[in-house]
N, C-alpha and C positions, 0 to 999 in steps of 0.2 A: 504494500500500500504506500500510495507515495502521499506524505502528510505533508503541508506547507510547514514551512520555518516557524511562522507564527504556532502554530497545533505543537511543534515540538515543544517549543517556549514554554507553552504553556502545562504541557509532560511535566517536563523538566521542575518546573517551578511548583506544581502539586508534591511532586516524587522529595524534593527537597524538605518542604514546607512539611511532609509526612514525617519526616524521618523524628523532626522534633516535635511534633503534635500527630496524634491518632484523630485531630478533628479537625480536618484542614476544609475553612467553610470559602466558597465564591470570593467573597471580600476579602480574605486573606492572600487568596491568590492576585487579584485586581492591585492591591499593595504591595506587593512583593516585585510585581510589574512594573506598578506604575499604571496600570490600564483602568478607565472609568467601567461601573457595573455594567451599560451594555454590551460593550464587548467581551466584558469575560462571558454575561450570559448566553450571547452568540456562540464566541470559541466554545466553550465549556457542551451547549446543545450540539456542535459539530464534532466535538469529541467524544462525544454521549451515540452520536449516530454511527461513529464508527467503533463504536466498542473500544474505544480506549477507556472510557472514565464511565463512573456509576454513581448515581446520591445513592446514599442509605434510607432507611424509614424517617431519621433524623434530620435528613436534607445533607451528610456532611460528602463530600467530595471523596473516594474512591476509587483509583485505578483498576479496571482492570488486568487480569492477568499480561495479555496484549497488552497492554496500557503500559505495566510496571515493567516490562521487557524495554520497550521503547524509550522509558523515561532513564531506565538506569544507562542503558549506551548513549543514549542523546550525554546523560550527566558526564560518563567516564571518558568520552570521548572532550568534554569541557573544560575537567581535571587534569587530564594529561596534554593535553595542548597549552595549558594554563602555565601546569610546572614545567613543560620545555618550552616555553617562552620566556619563563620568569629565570632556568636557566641560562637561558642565552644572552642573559644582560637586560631583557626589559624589564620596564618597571612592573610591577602588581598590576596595577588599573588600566595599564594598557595590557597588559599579556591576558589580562580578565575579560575586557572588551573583543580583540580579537580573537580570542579561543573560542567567543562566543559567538562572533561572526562565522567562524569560520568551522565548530562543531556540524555546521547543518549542511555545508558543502562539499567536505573530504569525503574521499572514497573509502571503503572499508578497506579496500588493499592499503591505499598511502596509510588509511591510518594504523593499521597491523604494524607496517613495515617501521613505523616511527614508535611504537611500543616496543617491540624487539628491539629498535635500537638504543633505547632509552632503559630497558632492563640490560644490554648486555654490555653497552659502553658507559652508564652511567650509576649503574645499581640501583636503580630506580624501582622500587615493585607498585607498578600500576593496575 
């Protein structure tokens, strides 16, 4: 399935948001953005349509399975572009900003190949 950037984002930013709350609601993800409520309720019903994401009885936001697959490579692919950028002499907030540009466009190959080399030439466990 090929998701837009924006659906990733918005993976990503739940998958996150979970990890430190079991109650991650609409408005929590819209802050974490930066996005006003009707876009998240937009994103969120087009991520609902494709079985990425679920409300509960509760209303609280829910990945699915497909969902949590998605959001954790969309995330590790963020991570590890992050610290070999932050390796290579950029700052933080820019290696943060481009890792995140640039998460939703590398190819599984390139990015395999720059984990192998970041675990073999740098001792990196990603």
């Amino acid at each position: 399935m090929a998701l837009q950037e924006s659906g990733e984002m918005y993976l990503e930013a739940i998958y996150v948001l979970s990890q430190s709350s079991q109650a991650v609601r609409a408005i929590d993800v819209g802050e974490y953005l930066g996005y006003s409520k009707p876009s998240v309720s937009r994103a969120l019903g087009l991520l609902k349509d494709e079985k990425m994401v679920k409300k509960d009885d509760d209303g609280f936001i829910k990945l699915t399975k497909a969902g949590e697959k998605r959001a954790k490579s969309i995330y590790e692919r963020h991570t590890v572009l992050t610290r070999l950028f932050i390796d290579l002499g950029v700052d933080e907030e820019i290696a943060t900003e481009d890792a995140c540009r640039i998460e939703h466009y590398i190819s599984d190959t390139t990015f395999e190949a720059i984990k192998a080399h970041m675990i073999e030439h740098q001792g990196h466990q990603v």
